[in-house]
N, C-alpha and C positions, 0 to 999 in steps of 0.2 A: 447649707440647705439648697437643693436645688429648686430651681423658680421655675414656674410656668408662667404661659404666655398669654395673656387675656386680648379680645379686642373689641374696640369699640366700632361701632359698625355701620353708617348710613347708607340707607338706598335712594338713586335719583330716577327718572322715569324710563331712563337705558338698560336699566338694571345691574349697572358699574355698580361698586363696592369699593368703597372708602374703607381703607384700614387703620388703625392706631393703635399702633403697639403696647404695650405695660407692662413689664415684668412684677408681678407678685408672689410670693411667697405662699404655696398650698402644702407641699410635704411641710412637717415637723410640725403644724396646727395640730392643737387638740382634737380628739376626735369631737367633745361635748362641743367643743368652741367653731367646729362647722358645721355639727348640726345646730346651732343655733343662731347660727346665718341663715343656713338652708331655710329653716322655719319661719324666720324673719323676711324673706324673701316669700317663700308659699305663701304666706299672709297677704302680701303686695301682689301678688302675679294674681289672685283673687279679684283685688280692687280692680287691678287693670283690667281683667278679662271682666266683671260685670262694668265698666267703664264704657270697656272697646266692643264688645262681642267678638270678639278676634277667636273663642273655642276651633271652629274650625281651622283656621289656618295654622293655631298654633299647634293641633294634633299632626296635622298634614307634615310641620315642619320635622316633630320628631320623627315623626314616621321615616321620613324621605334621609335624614341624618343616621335612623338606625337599619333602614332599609337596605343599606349597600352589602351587607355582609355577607360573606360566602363561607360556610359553616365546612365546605372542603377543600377550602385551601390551606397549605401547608407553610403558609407565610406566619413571621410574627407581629404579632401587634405594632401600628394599626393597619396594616397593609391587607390583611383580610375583611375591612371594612367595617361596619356598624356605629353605634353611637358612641360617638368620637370626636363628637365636634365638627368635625370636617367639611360639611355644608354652608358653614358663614365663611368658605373661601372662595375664590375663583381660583380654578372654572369651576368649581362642581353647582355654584349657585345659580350660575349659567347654561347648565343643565336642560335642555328642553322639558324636561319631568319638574323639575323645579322653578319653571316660571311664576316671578309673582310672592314667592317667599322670601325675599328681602325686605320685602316689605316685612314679616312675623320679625325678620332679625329687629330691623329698627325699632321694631315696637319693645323688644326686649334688651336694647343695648342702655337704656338708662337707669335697668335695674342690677346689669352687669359693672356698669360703671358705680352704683350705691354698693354694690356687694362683690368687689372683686376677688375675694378667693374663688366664692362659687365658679365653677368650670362651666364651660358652654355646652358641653354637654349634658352636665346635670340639667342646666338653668333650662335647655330647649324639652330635655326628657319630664321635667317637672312641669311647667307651661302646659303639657302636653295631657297628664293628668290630673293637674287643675283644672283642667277645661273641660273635660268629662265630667268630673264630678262637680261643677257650676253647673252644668245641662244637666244633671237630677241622674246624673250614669252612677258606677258603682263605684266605689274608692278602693284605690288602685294599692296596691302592697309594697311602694316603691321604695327601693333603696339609693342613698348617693354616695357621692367619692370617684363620678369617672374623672379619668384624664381627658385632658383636651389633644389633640394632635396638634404641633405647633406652625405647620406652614403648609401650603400648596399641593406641594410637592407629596404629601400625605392624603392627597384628597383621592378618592372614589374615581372610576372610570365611568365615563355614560353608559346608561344598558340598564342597571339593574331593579329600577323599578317596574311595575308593571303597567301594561296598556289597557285603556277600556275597552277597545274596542278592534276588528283585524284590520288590518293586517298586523300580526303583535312581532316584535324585532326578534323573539328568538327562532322564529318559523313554526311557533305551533301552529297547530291543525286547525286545534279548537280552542274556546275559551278556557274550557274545563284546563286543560293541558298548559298554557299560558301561565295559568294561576300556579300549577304544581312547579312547574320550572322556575316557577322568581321564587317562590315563598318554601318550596323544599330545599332550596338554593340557601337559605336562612339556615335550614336545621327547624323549620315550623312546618306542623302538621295538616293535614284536610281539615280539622275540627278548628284550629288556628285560623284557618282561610277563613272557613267559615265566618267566626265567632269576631274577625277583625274585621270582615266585610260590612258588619253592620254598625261601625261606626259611620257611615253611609249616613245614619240617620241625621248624621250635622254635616251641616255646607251644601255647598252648592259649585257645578262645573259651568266654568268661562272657558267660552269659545276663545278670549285671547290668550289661553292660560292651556287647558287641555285640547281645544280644538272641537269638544264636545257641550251640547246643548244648546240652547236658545238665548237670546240677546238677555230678557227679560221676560218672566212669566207674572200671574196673577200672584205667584206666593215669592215672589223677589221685588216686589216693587218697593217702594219708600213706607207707604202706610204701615206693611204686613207688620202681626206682632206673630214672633216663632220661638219667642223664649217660652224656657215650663212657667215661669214667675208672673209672664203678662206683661210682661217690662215692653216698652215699643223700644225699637230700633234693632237694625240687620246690620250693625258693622259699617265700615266707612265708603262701602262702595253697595249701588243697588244691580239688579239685573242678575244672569247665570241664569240656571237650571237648578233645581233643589232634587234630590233624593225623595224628601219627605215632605208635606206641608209645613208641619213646626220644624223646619231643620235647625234650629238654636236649643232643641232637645232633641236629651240624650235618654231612646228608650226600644224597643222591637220595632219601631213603625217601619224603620226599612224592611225588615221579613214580611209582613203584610201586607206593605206596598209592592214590593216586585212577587211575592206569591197572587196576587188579586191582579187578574186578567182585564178586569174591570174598572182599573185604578185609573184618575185623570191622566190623561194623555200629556198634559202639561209636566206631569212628575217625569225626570229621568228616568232612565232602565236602559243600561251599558252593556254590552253583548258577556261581559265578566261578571254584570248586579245577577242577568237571567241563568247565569251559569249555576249557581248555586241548590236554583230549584231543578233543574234541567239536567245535571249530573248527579248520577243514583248516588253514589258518597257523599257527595256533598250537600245532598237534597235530607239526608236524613238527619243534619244538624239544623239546617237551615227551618226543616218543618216544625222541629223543636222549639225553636226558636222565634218562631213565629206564632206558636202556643203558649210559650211557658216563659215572659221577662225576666222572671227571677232565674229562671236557670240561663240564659243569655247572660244574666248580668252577672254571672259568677264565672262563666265561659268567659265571657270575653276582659274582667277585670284579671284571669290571669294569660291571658294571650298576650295583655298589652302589656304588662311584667314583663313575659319573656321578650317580648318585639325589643321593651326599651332597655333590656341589656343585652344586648345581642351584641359582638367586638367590643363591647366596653371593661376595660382593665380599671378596675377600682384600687385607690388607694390604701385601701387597708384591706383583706380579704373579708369577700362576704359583703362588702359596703357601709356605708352607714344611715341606720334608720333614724328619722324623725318622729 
């Protein structure tokens, strides 16, 4: 039976990454017998994320993991990138795009070490839509069984996520143009951009982290309550910038927010958020979207499908559902 490689993973304040190896056993499981891990796992990564508030960072983390992919390269798996694990290594966690997500590793590595078949890729692309659907978002269609990438050396090149703001690294013009090169670079479409841009509505940008926003606003402070539930608490750190007032829900307020000219000044708006309404394609999702939740929320529950298997090789074809 061939074994993969699981690790256990701590972050320090440098953002070094402590590794620990373990060989487990994933080929020759049961199909029933990992999804019933997997679920056993979904259950906990619930408790933790109403525990932590960690939704955002842990969407960001699959993102940034499935984000690498380049849908025309002619390489074989995983060297065309995507979700793969890849990002709980260095360098790619050291990534200027990825500052700050060591942290999401650590938070997940005591759940890799109770369930160690689950793969790091599932474990971060599941994280990812538990956390939407704890924010009151849509429930996501996902399947598991990725492979994980086993070493470094498999990791992503810097580049391919996107900038909020210009000068953006591949020389676009404009925002509009920026967005179509990183995410048509995927194999995802204008309606995609769109429809994932408004995950927007959870988190918030740190100037030590993206370089964009403000230290601390009125809706990042200690008090604020931003969950849909009313639940108090913003996660382990206060300050940043938010998208949205409640950014611990998951709903259109980002289309509303960057469509309203009028919106507190305190909310972000990224030279990429105003692109949306500002370019004629992509204004005509976004306008939808900013009318109709339900239809967002059916847009964008299958965007984030496609995002979260993008270079992921599943163990059995087709994957496996919970």
């Amino acid at each position: 039976m061939k074994l993969f490689t699981f690790f256990i993973i701590s972050a320090t304040a440098s953002r070094a990454v402590n590794v620990v190896e373990m060989d487990v056993g994933m080929e020759g499981m049961p199909v029933e017998a990992y999804a019933d891990i997997c679920s056993a796992c979904k259950n906990e990564l619930y408790e933790l994320i109403d525990r932590t508030n960690a939704n955002p960072i842990f969407v960001r983390l699959a993102w940034h993991d499935s984000g690498t992919f380049d849908a025309n390269s002619s390489q074989p798996w995983p060297k065309k990138g995507g979700a793969n694990g890849s990002i709980r290594f260095m360098p790619e966690i050291g990534h200027g795009a990825n500052a700050g997500l060591d942290k999401a590793i650590a938070l997940l590595a005591p759940l890799k070490a109770k369930y160690p078949p689950i793969s790091w890729a599932d474990l971060m692309q599941m994280a990812s839509a538990v956390s939407v659907e704890h924010a009151g978002g849509p429930k996501i269609d996902m399947i598991y069984g990725r492979m994980d990438v086993k070493s470094p050396e498999d990791c992503a090149v810097e580049g391919n996520l996107p900038d909020g703001n210009a000068p953006f690294h591949d020389g676009a013009s404009t925002p509009g143009a920026h967005l179509r090169n990183i995410f048509h670079r995927m194999g995802l479409s204008d309606q995609d951009i769109v429809a994932l841009s408004g995950a927007h509505t959870l988190g918030r940008a740190h100037k030590t982290r993206s370089g964009a926003g403000e230290e601390i606003t009125k809706y990042t402070s200690e008090d604020v309550v931003a969950r849909k539930d009313g639940v108090a608490g913003i996660g382990s750190t206060i300050g940043g910038s938010a998208w949205t007032k409640n950014w611990l829900t998951f709903d259109n307020s980002y289309f509303t927010t960057i469509k309203d000219t009028q919106s507190d000044p305190e909310l972000l708006k990224l030279q990429t958020d105003r692109a949306i309404f500002e370019d004629e394609k992509f204004s005509l999702y976004a306008e939808k979207y900013a009318s109709d939740q339900d239809t967002f929320f059916v847009d964008y529950a299958a965007a984030h499908k496609r995002l979260s298997e993008l270079g992921s090789q599943f163990i059995i074809p087709g994957g496996i559902k919970i």
